[in-house]
Backbone as numpy.savetxt, mean C-alpha at the origin, in Angstrom:
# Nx Ny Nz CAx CAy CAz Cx Cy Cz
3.79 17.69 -5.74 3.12 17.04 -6.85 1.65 16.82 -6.49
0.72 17.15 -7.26 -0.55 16.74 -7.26 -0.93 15.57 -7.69
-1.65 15.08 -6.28 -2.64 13.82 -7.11 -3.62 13.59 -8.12
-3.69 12.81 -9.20 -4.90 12.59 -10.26 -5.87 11.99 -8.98
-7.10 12.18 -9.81 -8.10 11.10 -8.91 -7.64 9.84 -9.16
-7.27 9.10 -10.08 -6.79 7.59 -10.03 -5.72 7.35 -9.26
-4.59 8.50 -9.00 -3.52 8.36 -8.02 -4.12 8.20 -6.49
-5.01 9.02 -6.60 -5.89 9.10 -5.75 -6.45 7.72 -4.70
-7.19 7.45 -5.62 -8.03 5.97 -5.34 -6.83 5.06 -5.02
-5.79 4.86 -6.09 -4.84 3.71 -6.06 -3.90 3.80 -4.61
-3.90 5.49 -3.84 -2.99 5.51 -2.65 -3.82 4.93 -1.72
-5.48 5.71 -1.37 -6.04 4.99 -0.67 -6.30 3.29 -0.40
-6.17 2.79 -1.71 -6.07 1.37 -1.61 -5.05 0.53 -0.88
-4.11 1.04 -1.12 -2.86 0.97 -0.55 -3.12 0.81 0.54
-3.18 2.38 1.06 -3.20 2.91 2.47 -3.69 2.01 3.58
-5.41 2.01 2.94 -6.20 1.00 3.55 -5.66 -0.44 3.80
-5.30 -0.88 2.86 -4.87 -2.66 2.96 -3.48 -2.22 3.76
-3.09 -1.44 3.80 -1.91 -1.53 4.38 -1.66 -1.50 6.02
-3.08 -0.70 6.68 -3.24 -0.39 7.40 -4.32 -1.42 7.83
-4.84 -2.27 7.27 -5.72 -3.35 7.84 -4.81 -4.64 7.87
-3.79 -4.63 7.27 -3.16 -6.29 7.25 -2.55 -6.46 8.92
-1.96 -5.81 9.51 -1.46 -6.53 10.55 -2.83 -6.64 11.85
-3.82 -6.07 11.45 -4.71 -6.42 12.56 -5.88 -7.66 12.40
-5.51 -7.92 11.07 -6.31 -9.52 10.39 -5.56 -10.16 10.93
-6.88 -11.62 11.83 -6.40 -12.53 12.83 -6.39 -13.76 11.55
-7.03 -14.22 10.62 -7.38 -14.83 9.47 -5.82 -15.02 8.91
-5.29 -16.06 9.29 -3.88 -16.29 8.32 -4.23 -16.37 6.82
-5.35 -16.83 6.52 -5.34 -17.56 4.81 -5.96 -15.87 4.65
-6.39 -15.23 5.17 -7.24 -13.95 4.69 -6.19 -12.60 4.30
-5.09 -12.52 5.74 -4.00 -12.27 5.71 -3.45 -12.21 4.59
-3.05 -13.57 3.88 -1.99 -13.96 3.04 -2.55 -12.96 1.65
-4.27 -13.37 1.84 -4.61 -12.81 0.29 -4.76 -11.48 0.67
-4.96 -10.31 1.46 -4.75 -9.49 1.49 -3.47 -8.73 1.04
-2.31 -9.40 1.42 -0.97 -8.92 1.34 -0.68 -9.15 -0.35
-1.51 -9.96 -0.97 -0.77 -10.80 -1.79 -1.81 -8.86 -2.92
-2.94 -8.97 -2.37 -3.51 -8.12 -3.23 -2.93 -6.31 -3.13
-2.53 -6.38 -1.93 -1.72 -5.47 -1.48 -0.27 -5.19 -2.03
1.23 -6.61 -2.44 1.55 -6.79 -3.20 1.50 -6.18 -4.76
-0.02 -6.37 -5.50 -0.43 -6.44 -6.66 -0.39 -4.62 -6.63
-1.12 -4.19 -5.79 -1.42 -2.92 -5.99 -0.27 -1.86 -6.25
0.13 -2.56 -5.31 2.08 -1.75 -5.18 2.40 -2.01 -6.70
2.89 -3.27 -7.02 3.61 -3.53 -8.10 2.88 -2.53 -9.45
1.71 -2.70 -9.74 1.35 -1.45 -10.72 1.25 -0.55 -10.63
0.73 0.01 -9.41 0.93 1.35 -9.37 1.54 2.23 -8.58
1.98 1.52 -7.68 2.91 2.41 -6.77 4.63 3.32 -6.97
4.77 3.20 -8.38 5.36 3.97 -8.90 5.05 5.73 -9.19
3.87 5.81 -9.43 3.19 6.97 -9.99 2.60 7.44 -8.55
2.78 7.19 -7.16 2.16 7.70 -6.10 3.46 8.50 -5.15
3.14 9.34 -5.02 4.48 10.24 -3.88 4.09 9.70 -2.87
5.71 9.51 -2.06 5.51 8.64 -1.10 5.09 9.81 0.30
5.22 10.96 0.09 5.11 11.78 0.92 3.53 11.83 1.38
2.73 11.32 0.48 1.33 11.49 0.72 0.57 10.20 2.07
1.71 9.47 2.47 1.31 7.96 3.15 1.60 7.94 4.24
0.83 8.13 4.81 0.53 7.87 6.84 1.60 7.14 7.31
1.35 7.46 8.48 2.94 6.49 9.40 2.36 4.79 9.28
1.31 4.65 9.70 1.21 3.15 9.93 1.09 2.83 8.50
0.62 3.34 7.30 0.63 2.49 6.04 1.77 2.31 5.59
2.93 3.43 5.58 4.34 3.16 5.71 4.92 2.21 5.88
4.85 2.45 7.64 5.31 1.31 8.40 5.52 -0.17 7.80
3.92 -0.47 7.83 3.57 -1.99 6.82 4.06 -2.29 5.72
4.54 -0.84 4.83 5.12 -1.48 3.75 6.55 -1.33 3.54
6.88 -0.97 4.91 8.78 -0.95 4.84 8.31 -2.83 5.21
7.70 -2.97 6.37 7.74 -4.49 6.68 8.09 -5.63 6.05
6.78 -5.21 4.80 6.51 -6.37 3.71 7.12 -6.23 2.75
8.58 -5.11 2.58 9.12 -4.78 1.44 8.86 -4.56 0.59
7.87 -3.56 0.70 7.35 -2.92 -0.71 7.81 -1.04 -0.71
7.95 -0.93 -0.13 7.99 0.88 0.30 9.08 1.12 -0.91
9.93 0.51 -1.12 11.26 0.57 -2.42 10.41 0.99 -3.31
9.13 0.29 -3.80 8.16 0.60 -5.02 7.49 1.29 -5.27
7.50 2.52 -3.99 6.65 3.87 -3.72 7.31 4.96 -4.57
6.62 5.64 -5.22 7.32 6.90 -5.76 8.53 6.36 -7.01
8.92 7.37 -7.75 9.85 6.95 -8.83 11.20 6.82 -8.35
């Protein structure tokens, strides 16, 4: 499956926060990261193949129980 550019942007977002939350020392910074990380998943992480997502962004979101919300 090909990515749109908005699939696009919305995996990298992901990716990124996903891959920056466990190395934030900031508990309250943490929390809102995850929480925005959370948000991102919940709208759009339906419409993203999960095949396109790095081991460590993965990783983080089997953690935080979101990876279920990847892909259809």
């Amino acid at each position: 499956m090909t990515e749109s550019q908005q699939q696009w942007y919305n995996r990298q977002a992901i990716e990124r926060l996903a891959q920056h939350i466990p190395f934030e020392q900031d508990k309250s910074v943490k929390a809102e990261l995850i929480e925005m990380l959370r948000g991102l998943v919940i709208h759009n992480g339906r419409d993203i193949d999960p095949e396109h997502f790095g081991f460590e962004a993965r990783t983080e979101l089997i953690r935080l129980g979101l990876w279920h919300r990847i892909g259809k």
